[in-house]
C-alpha positions as CSV (number, residue, x, y, z in Angstrom):
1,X,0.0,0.0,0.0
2,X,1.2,3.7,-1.0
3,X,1.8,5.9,1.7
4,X,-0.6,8.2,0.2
5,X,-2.9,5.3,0.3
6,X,-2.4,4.5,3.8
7,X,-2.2,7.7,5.4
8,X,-5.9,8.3,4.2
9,X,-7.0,5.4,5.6
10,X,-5.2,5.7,9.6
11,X,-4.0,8.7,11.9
12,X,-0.5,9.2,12.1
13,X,1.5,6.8,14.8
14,X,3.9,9.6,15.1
15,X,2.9,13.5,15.2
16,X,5.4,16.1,16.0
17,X,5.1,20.3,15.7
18,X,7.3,23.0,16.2
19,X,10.3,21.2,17.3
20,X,13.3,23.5,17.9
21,X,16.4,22.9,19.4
22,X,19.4,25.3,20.2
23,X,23.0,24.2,20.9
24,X,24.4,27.6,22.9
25,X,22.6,30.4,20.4
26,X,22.8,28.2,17.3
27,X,19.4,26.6,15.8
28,X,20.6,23.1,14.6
29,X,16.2,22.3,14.4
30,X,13.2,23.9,13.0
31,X,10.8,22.0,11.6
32,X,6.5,22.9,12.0
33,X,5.5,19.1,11.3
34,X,7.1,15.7,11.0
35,X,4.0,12.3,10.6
36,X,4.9,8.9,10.4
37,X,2.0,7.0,9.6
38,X,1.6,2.8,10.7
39,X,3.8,0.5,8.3
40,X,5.5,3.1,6.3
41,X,9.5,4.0,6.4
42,X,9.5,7.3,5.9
43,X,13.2,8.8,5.1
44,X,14.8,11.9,6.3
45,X,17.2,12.9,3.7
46,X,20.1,15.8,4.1
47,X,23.9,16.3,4.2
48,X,26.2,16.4,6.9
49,X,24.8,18.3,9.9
50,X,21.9,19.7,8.1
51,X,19.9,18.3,11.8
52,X,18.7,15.0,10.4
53,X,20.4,13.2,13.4
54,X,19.3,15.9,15.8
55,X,15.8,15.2,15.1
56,X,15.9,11.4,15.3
57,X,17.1,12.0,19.0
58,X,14.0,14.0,19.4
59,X,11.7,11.8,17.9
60,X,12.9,8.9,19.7
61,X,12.4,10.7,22.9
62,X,16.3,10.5,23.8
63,X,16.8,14.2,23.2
64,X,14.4,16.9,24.6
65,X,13.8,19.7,22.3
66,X,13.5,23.2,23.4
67,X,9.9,23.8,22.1
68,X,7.7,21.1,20.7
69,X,5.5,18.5,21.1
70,X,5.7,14.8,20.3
71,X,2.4,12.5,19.9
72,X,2.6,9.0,20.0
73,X,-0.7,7.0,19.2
74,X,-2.1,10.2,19.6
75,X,-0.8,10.9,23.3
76,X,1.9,13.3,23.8
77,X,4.9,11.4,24.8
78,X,8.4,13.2,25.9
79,X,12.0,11.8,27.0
80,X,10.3,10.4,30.6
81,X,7.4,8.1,29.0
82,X,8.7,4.4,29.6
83,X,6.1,3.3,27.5
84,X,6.4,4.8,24.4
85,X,10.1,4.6,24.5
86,X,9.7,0.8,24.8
87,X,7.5,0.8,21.5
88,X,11.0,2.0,20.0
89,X,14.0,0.4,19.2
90,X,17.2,1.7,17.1
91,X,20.0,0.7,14.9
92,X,23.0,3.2,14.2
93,X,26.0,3.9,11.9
94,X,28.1,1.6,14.4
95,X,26.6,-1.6,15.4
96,X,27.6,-1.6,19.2
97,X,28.0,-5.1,19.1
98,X,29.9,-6.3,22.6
99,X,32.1,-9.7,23.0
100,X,30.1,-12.6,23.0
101,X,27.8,-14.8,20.7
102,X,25.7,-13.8,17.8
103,X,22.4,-14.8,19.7
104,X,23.8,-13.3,23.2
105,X,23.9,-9.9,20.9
106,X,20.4,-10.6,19.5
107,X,19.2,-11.7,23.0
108,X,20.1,-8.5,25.2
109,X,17.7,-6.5,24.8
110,X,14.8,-8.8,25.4
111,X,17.1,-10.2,28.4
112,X,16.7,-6.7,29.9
113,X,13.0,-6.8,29.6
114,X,13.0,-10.0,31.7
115,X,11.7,-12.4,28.6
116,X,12.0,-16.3,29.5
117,X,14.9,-17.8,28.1
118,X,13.0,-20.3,26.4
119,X,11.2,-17.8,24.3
120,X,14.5,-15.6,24.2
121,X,15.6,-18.4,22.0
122,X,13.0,-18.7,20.1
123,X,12.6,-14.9,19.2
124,X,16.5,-14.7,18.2
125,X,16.0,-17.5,15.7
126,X,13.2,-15.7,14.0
127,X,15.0,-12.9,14.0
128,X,18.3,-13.9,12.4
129,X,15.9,-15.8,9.8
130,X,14.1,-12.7,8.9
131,X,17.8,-10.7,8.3
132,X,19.4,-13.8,6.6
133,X,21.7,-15.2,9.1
134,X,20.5,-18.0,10.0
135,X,22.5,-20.8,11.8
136,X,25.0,-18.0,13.0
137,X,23.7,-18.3,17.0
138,X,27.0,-19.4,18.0
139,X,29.5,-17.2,16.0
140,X,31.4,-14.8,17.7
141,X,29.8,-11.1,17.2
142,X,33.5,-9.3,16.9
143,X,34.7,-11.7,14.1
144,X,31.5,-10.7,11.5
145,X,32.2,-8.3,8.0
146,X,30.6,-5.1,8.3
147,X,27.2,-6.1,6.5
148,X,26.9,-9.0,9.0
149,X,27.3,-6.9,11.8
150,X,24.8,-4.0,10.7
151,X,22.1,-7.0,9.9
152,X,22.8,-8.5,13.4
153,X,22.0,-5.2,14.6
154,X,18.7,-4.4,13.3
155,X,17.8,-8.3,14.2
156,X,18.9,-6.8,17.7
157,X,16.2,-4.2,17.3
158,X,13.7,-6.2,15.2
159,X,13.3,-9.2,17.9
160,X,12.2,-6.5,20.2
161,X,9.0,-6.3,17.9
162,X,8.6,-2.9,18.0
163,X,6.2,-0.6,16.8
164,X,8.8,2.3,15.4
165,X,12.2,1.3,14.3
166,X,14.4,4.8,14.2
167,X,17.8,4.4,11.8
168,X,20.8,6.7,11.7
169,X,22.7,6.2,8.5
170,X,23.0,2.5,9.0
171,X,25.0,1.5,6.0
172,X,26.9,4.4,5.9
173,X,30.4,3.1,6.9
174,X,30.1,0.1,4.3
175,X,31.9,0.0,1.0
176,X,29.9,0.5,-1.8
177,X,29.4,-3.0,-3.3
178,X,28.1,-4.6,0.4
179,X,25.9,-1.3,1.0
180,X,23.8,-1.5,-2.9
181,X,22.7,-5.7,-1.9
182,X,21.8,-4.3,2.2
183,X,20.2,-1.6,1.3
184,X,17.8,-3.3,-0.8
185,X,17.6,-6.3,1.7
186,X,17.2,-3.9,4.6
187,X,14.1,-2.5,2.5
188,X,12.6,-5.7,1.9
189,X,13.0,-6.5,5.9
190,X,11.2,-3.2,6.2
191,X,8.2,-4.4,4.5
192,X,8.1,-7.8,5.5
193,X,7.7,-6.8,9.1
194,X,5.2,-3.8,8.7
195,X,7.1,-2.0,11.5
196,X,7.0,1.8,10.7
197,X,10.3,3.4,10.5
198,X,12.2,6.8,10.2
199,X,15.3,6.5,8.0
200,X,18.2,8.7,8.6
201,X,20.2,9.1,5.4
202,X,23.0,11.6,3.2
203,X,22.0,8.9,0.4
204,X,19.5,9.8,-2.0
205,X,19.9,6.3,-3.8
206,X,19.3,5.1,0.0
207,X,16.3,6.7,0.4
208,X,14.5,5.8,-3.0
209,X,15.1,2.2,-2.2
210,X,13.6,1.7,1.0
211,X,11.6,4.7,1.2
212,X,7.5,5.4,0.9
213,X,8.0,9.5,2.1
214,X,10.9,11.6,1.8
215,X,11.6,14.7,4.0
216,X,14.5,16.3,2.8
217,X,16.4,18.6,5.3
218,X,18.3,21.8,5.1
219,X,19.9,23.8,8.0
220,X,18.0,21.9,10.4
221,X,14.3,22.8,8.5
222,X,12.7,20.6,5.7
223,X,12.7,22.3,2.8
224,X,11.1,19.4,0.7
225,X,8.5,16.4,1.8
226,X,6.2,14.2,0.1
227,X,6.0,11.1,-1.7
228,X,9.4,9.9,-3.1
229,X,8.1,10.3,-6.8
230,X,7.3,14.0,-6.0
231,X,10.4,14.5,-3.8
232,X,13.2,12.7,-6.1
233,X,11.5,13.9,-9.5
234,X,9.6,16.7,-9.2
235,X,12.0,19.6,-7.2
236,X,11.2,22.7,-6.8
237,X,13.4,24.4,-4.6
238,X,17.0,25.2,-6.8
239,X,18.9,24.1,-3.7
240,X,16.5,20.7,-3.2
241,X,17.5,20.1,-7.5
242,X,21.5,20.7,-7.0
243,X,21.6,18.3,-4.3
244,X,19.8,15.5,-5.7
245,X,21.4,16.1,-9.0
246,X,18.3,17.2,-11.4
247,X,17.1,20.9,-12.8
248,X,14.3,22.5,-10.8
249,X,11.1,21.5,-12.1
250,X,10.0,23.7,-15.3
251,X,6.7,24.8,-15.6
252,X,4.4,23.4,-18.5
253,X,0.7,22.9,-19.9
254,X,-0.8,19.8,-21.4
255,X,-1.4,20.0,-25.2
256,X,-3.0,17.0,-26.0
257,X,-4.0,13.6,-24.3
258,X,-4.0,10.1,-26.1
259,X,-4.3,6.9,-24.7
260,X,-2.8,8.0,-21.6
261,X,0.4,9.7,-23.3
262,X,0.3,13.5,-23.3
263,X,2.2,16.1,-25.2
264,X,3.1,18.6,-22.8
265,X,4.9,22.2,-24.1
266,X,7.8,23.3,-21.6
267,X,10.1,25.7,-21.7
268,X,8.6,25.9,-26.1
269,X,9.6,22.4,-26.4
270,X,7.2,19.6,-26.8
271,X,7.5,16.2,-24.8
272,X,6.1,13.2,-23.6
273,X,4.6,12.2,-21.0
274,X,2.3,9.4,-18.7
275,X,-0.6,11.6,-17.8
276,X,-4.3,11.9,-17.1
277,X,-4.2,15.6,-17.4
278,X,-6.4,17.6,-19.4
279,X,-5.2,20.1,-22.0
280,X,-4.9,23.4,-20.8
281,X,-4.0,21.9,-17.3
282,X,-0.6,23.8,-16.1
283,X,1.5,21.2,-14.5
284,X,5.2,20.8,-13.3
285,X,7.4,18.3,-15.1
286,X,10.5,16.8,-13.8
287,X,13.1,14.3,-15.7
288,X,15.8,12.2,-13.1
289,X,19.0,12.6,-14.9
290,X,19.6,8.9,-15.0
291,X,16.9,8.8,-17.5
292,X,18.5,10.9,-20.1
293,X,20.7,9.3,-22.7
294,X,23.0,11.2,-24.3
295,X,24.2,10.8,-28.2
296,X,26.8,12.4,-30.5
297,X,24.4,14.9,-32.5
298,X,25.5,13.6,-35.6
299,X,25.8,9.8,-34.7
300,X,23.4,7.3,-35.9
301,X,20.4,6.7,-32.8
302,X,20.0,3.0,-32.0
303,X,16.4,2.2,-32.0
304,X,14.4,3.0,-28.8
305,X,11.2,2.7,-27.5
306,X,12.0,6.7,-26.1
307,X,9.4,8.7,-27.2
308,X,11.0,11.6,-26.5
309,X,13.9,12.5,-28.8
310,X,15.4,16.3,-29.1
311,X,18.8,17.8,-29.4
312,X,20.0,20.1,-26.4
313,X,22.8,22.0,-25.8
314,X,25.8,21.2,-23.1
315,X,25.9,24.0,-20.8
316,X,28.1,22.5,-18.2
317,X,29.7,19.9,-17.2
318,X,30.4,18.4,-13.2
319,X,31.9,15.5,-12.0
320,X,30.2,14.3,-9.3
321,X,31.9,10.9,-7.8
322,X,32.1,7.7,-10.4
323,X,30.0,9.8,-12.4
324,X,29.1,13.1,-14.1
325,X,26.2,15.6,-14.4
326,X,26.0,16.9,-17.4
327,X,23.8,19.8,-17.9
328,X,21.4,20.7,-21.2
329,X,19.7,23.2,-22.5
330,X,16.9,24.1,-25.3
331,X,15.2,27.6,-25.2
332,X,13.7,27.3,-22.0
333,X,13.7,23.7,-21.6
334,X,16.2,22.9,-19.0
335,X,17.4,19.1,-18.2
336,X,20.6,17.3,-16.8
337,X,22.2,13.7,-17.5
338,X,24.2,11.8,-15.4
339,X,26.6,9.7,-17.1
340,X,29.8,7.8,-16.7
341,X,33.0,8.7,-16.9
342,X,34.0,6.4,-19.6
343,X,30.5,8.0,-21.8
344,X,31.8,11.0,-21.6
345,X,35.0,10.1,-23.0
346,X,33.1,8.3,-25.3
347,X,30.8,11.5,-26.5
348,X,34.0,14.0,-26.4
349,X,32.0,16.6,-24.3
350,X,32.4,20.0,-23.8
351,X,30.1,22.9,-22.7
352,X,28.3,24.3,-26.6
353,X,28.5,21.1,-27.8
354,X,25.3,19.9,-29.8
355,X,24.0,16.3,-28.1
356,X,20.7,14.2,-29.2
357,X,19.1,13.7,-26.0
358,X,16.7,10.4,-25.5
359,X,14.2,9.7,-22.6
360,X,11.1,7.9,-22.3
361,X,7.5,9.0,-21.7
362,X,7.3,6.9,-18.7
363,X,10.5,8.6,-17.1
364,X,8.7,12.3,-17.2
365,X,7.4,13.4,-13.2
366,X,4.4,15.4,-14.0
367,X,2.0,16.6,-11.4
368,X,-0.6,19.4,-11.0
369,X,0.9,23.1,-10.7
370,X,-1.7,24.5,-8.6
371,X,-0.6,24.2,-5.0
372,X,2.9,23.3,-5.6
373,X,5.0,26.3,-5.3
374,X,7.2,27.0,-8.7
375,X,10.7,29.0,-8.2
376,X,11.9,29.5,-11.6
């Protein structure tokens, strides 16, 4: 079920306003509203020290913020509620994980809440079943890689069955190829259980895997939330676009509908896209830069099922890790491409270079202008 979906059909589990806190005279937190609804993970997405940690703490009722309140089940809840703190459990950057067995790891937690040891057993099997280490009871917790430790960590928190599952970057410290297979195995363990969880991450690949909402945060204030879809593809705040890599969102207006595929004129360009609109609607339009292939402008095309087919300008060019943002232009129509290093070798870029620049209809973000705030 969407979150959309399930948010209209429950009350929040989580409801926090006006949280604020202030380390000497410095606001590291602002934010008017944070919901996490029943089942859903909903990420918190930002760079270093934008506050995305900060708030965890306050959510999770280990930190007390200077103003707010915090409602829990619809009861407000602060740092001295037993209770709701024991409908919580958490998994960090560093899994914490003390000399002993795999199970006596698994097992502390539920040991502290006095659970027979019979059914301590029990529960740490299930658990280590559910994050795909089974038969490792009896290994010794300070001999695991670094992805076996972070899974034996969150089947520390999982076996505690709780309710809300708070995680603070926990894949961050792994190297690249171990964090893409547990980040998509921790999202699948996030379903599977229907526990609801907030999901601390710098990674915007991160959050688009295991995420249903996206908050994305900025000197301690969100400055961008909603479903990932509108969030990852549909920016429209010039500082949310450079730091998830696209162009602000162009403004546009349906020309035609058929059979579900409209023509839309942006920026006096016409392009496809999946949409119900009607024509005349004003909407917003958004293209990921992963879905833009870039060609030589005089090379031969291979054939495509890309609907959408026009030749842009390079305007600049900006390496950004193992691969590069390439940014286009056409009259108004404003897009970017991320590509390897190796294609751009390939293409012999260079900023007023000509390019032929593919994408598909099914790759275009479009959603109603009305109500969404435009800062072109």
């Amino acid at each position: 079920m969407s979150a959309d979906a399930r948010a209209g059909k429950s009350e929040p589990i989580i409801v926090a306003e006006n949280l604020t806190v202030r380390y000497r005279k410095r606001t590291v937190l602002d934010v008017e509203r944070f919901e996490l609804y029943e089942g859903e993970t909903h990420a918190v997405l930002g760079p270093s020290g934008s506050g995305k940690s900060t708030l965890l703490r306050v959510l999770g009722l280990l930190e007390k913020p200077a103003t707010g309140r915090i409602w829990i089940d619809g009861a407000q809840a602060g740092s001295a509620d037993r209770e709701a703190r024991l409908m919580m459990a958490a998994v960090f950057q560093n899994p914490y994980l003390f000399k002993g067995t795999v199970a006596e790891n698994v097992a502390y937690g539920l040991k502290l809440r006095g659970v027979s040891a019979r059914e301590r057993e029990d529960r740490v099997d299930a658990a280590l079943a559910r994050v795909g280490l089974e038969g490792t009871q009896r290994h010794s917790a300070l001999q695991l890689s670094g992805g076996e430790a972070q899974r034996v960590a969150l089947a520390r928190a999982l076996v505690l069955e709780p309710r809300i599952l708070l995680l603070d970057e926990p894949l961050s410290y792994l190297d690249p190829l171990i964090k893409r297979k547990l980040v998509a195995d921790f999202s699948e363990i996030l379903t599977t259980s229907g526990v609801s969880a907030i999901y601390v991450t710098h990674d915007q690949d991160e959050a688009m895997v295991v995420a249903d909402r996206v908050s994305i945060m900025h000197e301690g204030r969100f400055v961008r939330s909603g479903t990932v879809d509108d969030v990852m593809g549909l920016p429209t705040d010039p500082w949310v676009a450079d730091f998830i890599g696209m162009e602000t969102a162009l403004d546009g207006e349906i020309v035609d509908t058929e059979e579900g595929i409209a023509r839309i004129m942006v920026g006096g360009q016409i392009i496809y896209a999946c949409s119900m609109f009607c024509p005349g609607q004003k909407v917003l339009v958004g293209i990921r830069p992963e879905d833009v292939m870039l060609f030589a402008a005089q090379s031969e095309v291979p054939v495509s099922s890309a609907r959408n087919r026009l030749t842009m300008r390079v305007e600049a060019i900006e390496p950004r890790g193992a691969l590069v943002r390439v940014a286009l232009r056409r009259d108004g129509l404003r897009l970017a491409s991320s590509i390897s290093r190796a294609s751009l070798r390939d293409l012999d870029l260079e900023p007023g270079d000509d390019v032929t620049v593919l994408f598909k209809a099914t790759a275009v973000h479009v959603a109603a202008a009305q109500g969404v705030p435009s800062r072109l």
